[in-house]
N, C-alpha and C positions, 0 to 999 in steps of 0.2 A: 520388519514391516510394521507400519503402522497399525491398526484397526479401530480405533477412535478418534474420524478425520476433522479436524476444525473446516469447514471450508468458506475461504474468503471472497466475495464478490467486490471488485472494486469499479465501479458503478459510469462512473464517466473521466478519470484523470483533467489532465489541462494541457493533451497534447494536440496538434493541430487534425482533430479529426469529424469535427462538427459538420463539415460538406463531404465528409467521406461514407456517411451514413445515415440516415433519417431517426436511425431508433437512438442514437446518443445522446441522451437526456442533457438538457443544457441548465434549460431554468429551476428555480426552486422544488417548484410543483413537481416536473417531472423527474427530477432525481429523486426528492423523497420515493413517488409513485414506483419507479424504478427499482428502487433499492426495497420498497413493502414487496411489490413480484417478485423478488429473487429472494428475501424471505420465506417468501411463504413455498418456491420452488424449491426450498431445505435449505437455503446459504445461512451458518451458524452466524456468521459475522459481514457486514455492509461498509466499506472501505469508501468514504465521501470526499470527492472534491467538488467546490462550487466555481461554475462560471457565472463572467459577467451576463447577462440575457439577453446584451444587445448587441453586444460584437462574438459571442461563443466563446470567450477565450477567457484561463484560467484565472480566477481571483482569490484573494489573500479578504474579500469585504466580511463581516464580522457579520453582517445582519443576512446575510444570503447561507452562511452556514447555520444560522439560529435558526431559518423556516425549515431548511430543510431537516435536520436535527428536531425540528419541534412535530412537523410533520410526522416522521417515523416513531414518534414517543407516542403520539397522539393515536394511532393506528390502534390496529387487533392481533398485529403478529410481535412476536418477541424475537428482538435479534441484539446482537452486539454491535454498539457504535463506534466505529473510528474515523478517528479524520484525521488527513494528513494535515501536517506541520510541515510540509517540505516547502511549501510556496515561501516565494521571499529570496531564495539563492542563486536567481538568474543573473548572470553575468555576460554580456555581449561587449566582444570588446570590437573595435578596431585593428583587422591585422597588421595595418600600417602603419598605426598611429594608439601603443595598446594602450597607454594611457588615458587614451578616448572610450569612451564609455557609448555603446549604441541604442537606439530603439530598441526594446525588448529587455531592457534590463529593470530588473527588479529586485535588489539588493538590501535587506536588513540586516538584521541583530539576528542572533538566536535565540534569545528571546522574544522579538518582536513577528517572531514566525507564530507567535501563540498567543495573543489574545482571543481568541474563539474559543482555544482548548482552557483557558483561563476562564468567561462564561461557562460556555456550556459544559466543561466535564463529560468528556464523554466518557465511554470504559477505556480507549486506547487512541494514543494517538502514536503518527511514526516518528521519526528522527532520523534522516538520512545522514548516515554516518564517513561520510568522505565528501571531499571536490570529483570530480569529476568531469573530462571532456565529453560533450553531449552532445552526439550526431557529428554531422558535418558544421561546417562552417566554422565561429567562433562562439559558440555558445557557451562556456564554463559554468557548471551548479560548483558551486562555492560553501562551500561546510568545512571549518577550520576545525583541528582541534577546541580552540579556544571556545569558537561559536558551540560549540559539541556538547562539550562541560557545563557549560554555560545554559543553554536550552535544557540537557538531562535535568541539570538541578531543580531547575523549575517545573517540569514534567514531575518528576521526585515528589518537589514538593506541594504538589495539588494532587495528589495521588492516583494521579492516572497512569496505567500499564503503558511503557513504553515499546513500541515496536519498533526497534532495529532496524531497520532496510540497508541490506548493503548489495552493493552493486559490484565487488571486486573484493579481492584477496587482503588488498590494504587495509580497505573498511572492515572486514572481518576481524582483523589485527586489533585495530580501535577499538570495536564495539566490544572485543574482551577488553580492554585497556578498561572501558567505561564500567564494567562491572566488576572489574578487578577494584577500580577503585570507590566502590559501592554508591555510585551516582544513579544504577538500572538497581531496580529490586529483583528480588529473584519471585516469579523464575521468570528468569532474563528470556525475553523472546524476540527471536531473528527472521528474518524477513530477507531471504537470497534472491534477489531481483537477476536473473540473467536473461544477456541476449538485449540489454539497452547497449547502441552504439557510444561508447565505448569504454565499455566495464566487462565482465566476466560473458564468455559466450554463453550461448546454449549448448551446453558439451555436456554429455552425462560424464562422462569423466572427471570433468573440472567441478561440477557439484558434487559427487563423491567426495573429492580433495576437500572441498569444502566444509562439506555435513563432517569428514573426520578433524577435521581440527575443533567443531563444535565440544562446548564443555558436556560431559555424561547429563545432567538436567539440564538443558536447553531445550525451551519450546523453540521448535523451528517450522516456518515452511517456504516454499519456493514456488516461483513461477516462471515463465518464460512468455514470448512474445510470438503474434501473430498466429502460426501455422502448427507453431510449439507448442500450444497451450494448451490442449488436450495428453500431449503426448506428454507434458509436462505434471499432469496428474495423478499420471500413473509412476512416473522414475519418484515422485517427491514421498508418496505412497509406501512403495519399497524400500527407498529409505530409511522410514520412520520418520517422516513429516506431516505437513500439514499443505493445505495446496490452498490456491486463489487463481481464481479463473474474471472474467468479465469485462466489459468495452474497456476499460482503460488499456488493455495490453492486448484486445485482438477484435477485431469487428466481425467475424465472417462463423458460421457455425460448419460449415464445409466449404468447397473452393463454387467460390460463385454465389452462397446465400448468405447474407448478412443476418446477423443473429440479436435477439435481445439479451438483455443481462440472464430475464429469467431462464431463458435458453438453455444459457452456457451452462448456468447452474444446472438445469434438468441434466444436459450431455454430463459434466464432471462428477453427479450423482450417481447416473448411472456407472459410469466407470469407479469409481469409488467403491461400490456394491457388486459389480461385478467382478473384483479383487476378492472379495469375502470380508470387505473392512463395512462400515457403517460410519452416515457421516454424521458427526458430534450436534446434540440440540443446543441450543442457546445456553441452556443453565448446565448442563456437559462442558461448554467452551468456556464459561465461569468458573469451571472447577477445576478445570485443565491450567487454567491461565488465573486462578487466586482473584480473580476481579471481586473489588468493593463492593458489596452493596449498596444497590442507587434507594 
């Protein structure tokens, strides 16, 4: 078991959930805003994506991560910053025609998933470590080895902690590949995403399997989706992990009331503390996880 929990808020994602709930911060303003409430509700660490502000839907824009990033610096509370690197590997094809390329695709480099993390430097950015079929339809997230290698170095070499996300058994395979072959610093840290359709369930059993292939120093933690995500606090807890709770992977704080970031935090605190664990301060999550000084 755990007992010094990092705990992650990841604050808005870039999945279609902006008309599924009023409290999912879209714009600048309110995701900073956002992510200072679930600071100061105890979340160690603030997991940012930015939307567009006029259609709600995920961006990759370089200046909409800068406010909100600047925002959160500018504040009174102290928290760790990460921002996903995943935007960029949408792949919609045509089932009839795969060659054909659809609306919704958004396709770079591995590299070019990181010029924000290039500016601003946060303390952590992710690195989704596999392709991936995504939901229904024809959706493919696309993360090649090559792209892999290729993004870590650059992460590497701007010295920012890289978080691992893996969503399946394969990526897990990878993600040692990548620090076997000293592209992740140590201490390498993992990021078990279960329960996206269609990667790894929500199974305690299959995140068992999972946490035991992890190397003996691995920082890790896990989460799961929707209804999971509480429940998910406590299996990642027992473990020996580290958890992340908030709107990107569940809108509701019980069945029928839609919850804020700060919320979820308050709920996965108290679960955390009612374990007999306590969850990790800012400059605790710095020491756990070797973060540079800014």
């Amino acid at each position: 078991m755990n007992r010094t929990v990092m705990l992650t808020c990841a604050l808005t994602g870039a999945g279609d959930t902006v008309g599924r709930s009023e409290h999912v911060p879209v714009t600048p303003e309110q995701i900073a805003e956002s992510g200072i409430a679930a600071a100061r509700a105890g979340a160690t660490i603030v997991h940012i994506h930015v939307r567009d502000p006029q259609t709600g839907k995920g961006s990759r824009e370089v200046g909409l991560y800068r406010e909100v990033v600047e925002r959160i610096r500018a504040s009174d509370v102290d928290v760790i910053i990460n921002t996903t690197a995943g935007m960029g590997g949408d792949l919609v094809l045509d089932p009839h025609q795969p060659t054909t390329f659809l609306e919704g695709t958004d396709l770079v480099s591995g590299v070019d998933r990181l010029p924000h993390v290039a500016e601003l430097l946060p303390d952590i950015c992710t690195l989704d470590c596999g392709s991936l079929n995504f939901g229904e339809g024809s959706l493919v997230y696309v993360s090649t080895p090559d792209m892999l290698r290729e993004g870590a170095k650059k992460i590497q070499q701007l010295g920012v902690r890289c978080e691992m996300e893996i969503f399946d058994t394969g990526h897990l395979w990878f993600a040692q590949q990548l620090v076997d072959e000293g592209l992740v610093d140590a201490p390498a840290m993992y990021q078990l995403c279960m329960g996206i359709p269609y990667g790894a369930p929500a199974d305690p059993l299959t995140l068992a399997a999972m946490v035991k292939q992890l190397p003996p120093d691995a920082v890790w933690a896990s989460f799961a989706l929707g209804a999971m995500q509480m429940p998910w606090v406590a299996q990642s807890v027992l473990l020996g992990g580290h958890v992340r709770v908030g709107l990107e992977d569940n809108l509701y704080l019980s069945r029928g009331v839609k919850a804020t970031n700060a919320q979820l935090v308050e709920r996965a605190r108290t679960i955390v503390e009612s374990m007999g664990a306590k969850v990790a301060t800012p400059d605790e999550g710095r020491e756990i996880l070797a973060l540079k000084p800014r």
